[in-house]
N, C-alpha and C positions, 0 to 999 in steps of 0.2 A: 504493500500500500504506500510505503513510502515514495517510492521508485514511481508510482502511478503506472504499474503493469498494466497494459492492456489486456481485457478477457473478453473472450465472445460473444456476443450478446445475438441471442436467436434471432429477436423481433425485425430488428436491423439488420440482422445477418451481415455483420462488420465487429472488429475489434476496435471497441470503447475502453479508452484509460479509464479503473477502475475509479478515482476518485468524480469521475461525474457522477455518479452513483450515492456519491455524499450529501444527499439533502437531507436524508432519514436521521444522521448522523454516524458517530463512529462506529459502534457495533454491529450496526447491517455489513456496514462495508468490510468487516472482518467472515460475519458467514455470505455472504457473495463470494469476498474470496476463494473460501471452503469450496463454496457449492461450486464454483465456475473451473476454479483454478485444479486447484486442491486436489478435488476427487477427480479431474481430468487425468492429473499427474496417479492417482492414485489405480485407478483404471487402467494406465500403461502400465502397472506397475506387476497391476494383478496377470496382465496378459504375456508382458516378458516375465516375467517369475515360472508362470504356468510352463510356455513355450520351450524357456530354456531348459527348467526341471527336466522335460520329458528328453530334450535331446541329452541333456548330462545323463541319464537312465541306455543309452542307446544300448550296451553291450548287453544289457539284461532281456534285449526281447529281440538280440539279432535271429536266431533261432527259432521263435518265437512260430513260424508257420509249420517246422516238422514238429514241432508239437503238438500242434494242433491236428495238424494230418496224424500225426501216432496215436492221440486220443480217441481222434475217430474211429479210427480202424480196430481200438481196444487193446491196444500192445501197452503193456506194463499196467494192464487195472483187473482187478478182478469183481469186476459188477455182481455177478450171481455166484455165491457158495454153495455150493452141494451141502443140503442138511442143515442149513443156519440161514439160508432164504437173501434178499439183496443188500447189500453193502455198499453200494454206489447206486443213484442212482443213474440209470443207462443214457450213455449219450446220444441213442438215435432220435432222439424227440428234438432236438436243435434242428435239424433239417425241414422238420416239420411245422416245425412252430414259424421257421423261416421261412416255408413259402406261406404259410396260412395267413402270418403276420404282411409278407410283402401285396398279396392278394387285397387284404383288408386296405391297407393304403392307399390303393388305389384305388378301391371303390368308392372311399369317403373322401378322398379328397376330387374325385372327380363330382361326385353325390354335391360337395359344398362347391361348386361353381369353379373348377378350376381344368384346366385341358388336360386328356385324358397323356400327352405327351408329357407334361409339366408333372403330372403325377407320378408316371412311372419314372420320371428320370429322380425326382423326390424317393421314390421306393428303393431304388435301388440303390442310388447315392448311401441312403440312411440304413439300411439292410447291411450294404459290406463294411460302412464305416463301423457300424455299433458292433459288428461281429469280431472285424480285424481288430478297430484301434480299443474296441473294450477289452479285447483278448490281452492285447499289448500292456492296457492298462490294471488290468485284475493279475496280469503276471509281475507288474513291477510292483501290485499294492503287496503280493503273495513274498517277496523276496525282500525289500526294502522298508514297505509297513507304511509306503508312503503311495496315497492314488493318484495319478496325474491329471484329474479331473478337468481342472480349468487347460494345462493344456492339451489335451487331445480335443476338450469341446471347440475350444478355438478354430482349431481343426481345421474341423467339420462346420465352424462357423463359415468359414473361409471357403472351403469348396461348393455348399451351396450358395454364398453369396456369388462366389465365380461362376459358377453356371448360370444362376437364373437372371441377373443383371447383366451379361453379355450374351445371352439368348432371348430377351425378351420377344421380339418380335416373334422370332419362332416360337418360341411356347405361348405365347399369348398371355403374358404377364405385363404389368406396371409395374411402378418403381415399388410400390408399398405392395404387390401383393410378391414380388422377389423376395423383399423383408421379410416377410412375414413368413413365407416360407422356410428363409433359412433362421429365423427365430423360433417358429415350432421344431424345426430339425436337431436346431442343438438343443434344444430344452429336452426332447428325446431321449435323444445319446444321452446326453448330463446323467437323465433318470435312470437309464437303465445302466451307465457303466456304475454310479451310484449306488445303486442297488445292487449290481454286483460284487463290490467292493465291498457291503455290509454283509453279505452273503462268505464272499470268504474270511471276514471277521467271525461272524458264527460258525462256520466249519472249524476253526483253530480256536475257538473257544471251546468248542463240542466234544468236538477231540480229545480236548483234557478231560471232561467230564463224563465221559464212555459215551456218547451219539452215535450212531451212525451218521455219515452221509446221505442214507437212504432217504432217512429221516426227518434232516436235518430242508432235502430239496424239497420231499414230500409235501413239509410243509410250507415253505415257502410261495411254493407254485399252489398249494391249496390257496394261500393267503393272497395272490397276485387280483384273484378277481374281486372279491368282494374291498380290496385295496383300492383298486383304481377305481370304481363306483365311487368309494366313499372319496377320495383325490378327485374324478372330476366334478365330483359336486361342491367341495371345498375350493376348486382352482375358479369355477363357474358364479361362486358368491364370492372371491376376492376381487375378482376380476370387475366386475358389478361394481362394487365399494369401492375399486380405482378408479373405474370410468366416471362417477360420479366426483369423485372430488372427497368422498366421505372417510378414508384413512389415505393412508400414507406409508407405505411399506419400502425399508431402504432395501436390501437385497441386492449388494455388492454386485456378486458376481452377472446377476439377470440384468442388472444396470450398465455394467461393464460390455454385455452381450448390443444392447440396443444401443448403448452411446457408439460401441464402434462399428456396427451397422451404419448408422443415421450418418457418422462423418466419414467413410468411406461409399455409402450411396449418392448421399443428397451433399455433399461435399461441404456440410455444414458444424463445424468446432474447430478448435485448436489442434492443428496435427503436431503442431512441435513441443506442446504441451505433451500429448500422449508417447511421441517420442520420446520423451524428456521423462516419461514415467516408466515407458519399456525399456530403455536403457537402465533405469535404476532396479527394474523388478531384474532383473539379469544380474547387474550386483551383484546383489540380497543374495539372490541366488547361487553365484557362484561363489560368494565369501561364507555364505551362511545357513544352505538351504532351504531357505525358509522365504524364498521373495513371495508366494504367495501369499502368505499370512503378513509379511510385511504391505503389501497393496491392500490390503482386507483394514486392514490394524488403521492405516491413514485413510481410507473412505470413511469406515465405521467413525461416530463420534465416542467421546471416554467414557459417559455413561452405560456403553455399549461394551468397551475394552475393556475397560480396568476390572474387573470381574473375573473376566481372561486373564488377563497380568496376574492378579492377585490368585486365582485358581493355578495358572504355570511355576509362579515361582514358589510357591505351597509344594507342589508334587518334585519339582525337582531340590528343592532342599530337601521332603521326604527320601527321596532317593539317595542323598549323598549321605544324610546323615544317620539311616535308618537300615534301608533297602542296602544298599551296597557292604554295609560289612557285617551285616547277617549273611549275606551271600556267600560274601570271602570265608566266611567261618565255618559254612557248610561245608564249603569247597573245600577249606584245610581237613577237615572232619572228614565226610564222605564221597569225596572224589569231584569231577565237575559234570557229571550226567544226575548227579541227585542234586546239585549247585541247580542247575538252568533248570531242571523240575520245579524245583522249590520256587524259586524266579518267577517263571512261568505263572502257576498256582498264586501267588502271592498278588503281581503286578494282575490277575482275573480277578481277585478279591478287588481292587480298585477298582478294576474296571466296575466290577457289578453294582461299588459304591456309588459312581459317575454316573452309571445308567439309572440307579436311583434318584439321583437328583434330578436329571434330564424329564423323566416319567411322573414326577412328582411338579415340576415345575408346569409341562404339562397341561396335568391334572389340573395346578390350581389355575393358569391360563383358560382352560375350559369353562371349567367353574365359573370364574369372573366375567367371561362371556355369556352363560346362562344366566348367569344374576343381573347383569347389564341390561341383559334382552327383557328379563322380566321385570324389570326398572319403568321399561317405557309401557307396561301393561296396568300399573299401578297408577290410579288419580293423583297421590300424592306420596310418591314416593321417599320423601323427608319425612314425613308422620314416624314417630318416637315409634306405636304399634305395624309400623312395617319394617323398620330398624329390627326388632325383635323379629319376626316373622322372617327376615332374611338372615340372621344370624342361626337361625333355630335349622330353616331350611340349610342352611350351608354346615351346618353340624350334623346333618341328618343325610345327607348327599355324602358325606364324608365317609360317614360311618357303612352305609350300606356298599359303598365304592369297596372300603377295604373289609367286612364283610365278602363279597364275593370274592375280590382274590383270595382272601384266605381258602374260602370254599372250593376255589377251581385249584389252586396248590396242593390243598388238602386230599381231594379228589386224583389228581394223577402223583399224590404220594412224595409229592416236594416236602411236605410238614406232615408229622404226626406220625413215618412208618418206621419200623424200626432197624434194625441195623441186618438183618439178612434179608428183608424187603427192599432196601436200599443198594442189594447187588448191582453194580451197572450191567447196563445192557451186554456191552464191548468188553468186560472182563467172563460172561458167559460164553461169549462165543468165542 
């Protein structure tokens, strides 16, 4: 501000020295900055972070395609046991799911008003990329612990923008229905390498806890459907309450997605600002690994971070001063395969703590939601006798909540069974 940077100004579509901007006074002109500057540089930041991460990964997925042909073919898995029933579940359903899934794409995006050309070049595009670059991606989360999420979507941001913005004529697109295309594409892939990635976090959690695999897919693909019902009905009333005007949701990286859309479509923002942030997410990256979370960390505001801050530096002092030489002492004791056990089992306990919070937090976000909603149902929702009446219902919402977990725990024998009920599965077999 002092300098009197110039920032972009949509309206005008020109760069205004930010001090015109000073009639509000000082404090606007500090979040303008933020909003124009800031997060521009922040958004470069997240995209070279992402980008470079994945190429800094190259050696772990050069291979990457005979693995995939070996799994197919079933060399080195054993899916069905003779007398103990499936252990894996079987890879042939990928094939099928893949044309079932590219078919369906085609029909709805043709079905919503788009050329039947522009759809299949969309199906296809989005079919090899979530297959290959999630493969790529779920193999570097499986070895490193790290998902390359933001850069592979970039990607795939980047090929359908290249396709459908230098075909338009031929596909019979506009500029915004190009967007929009390669916005639904990567919000796709995001989901589902996303979800794969959580997917092999449950596997290597499961694992230590006797799961199968079978099991473990079983359920997930059981929970895929009545999932995305409930996701697009949730995406379908956010979406509503954006267009309107009615919240406000930051969502870095989704942000990150359409701001660099919009200034390499419509050729409208700071490119040297965002190169000025892909350079620094590259850095980050290569001094630190961490340029993604550094781009996140500078978008996000501190009411936002320092939670994060104050939760990171929590776990890792736990670690140095707690975690690490309990481990060492194992290690000198019992060798270092009861060491990384012990590790392993220990740093799950955390985890399962983290998921508690997560699920809990939530819970009460839901809640507060139903209480809000029922706010605007009430004449007078200040009245002292409705203060009560919601305190009562929110203690009684509470209680029945954890009530049934208990009961569905209780029920497949999480709590309450005893110690030779409690055999794991994987040590029977």
């Amino acid at each position: 501000m002092w300098f009197n940077f110039p920032i972009y100004d949509a309206i005008s579509q020109s760069n205004i020295p930010i001090q015109q901007y000073a009639g509000s006074g000082g404090a606007p002109l500090q979040m303008i900055a933020f909003s124009k500057a800031v997060r521009t540089i922040a958004i470069g930041a997240i995209v070279g972070g992402g980008m470079f991460g994945l190429a800094k990964m190259y050696k772990t997925f050069l291979n990457i395609f005979s693995d995939i042909g070996g799994a197919l073919k079933g060399e080195g898995s054993q899916e069905y046991m003779e007398g103990k029933g499936w252990y894996e579940w079987p890879l042939k359903h990928i094939p099928i799911f893949m044309i079932l899934t590219f078919f369906s794409m085609i029909v709805i995006f043709t079905l919503g008003g788009f050329s039947i050309l522009a759809s299949l070049i969309f199906a296809t595009v989005l079919i090899l990329t979530t297959f290959l670059l999630g493969a790529i991606a779920v193999r570097v989360m499986g070895e490193t612990g790290i998902e390359p999420v933001s850069g592979t979507s970039f990607i795939v941001l980047l090929m359908l923008l290249g396709v459908f913005l230098n075909a338009q004529d031929l596909l019979d697109l506009d500029t915004q229905d190009s967007i929009l295309l390669g916005l639904v594409g990567t919000t796709v892939f995001g989901s589902a390498i996303s979800m794969s990635g959580t997917v092999i976090g449950d596997y290597k959690n499961s694992l230590y806890i006797g799961n199968r695999p079978y099991h473990i897919s079983k359920g997930n693909i059981m929970g895929v459907v009545p999932g995305a019902i409930i996701g697009a009905g949730v995406a379908i009333f956010l979406s509503m309450q954006l267009a309107d005007g009615t919240i406000e949701l930051l969502a870095p990286q989704a942000n990150a997605f359409a701001t660099f859309s919009v200034i390499f479509a419509e050729k409208e923002g700071d490119l040297w600002l965002l190169l000025l942030g892909f350079l620094l997410g590259m850095f980050v990256e290569w001094a630190t690994g961490m340029g993604t979370s550094f781009g996140l960390g500078m978008y996000l505001t501190v009411p936002y971070t320092l939670p994060m801050l104050i939760g990171g530096y929590a776990r890792d002092r736990w670690e140095d001063t707690k975690l690490k030489p309990r481990i060492d002492k194992i290690k000198e004791e019992l060798g270092s395969n009861e060491a990384e056990k012990q590790r392993a089992l220990i740093l799950l306990s955390t985890f399962m703590v983290a998921a508690g919070l997560l699920t809990g937090e939530a819970f009460f976000g839901t809640e507060s939601s139903i209480l809000s909603f029922l706010d605007t149902l009430v004449a007078d929702p200040f009245s002292t006798t409705w203060y009560v009446g919601r305190l009562v219902g929110f203690v009684a919402l509470n209680l029945g909540i954890g009530y049934l977990i208990y009961w569905l725990f209780k029920r497949a024998g999480v709590i309450g069974s005893g110690p030779e009920e409690a055999i794991l599965d994987a040590e029977i077999s």
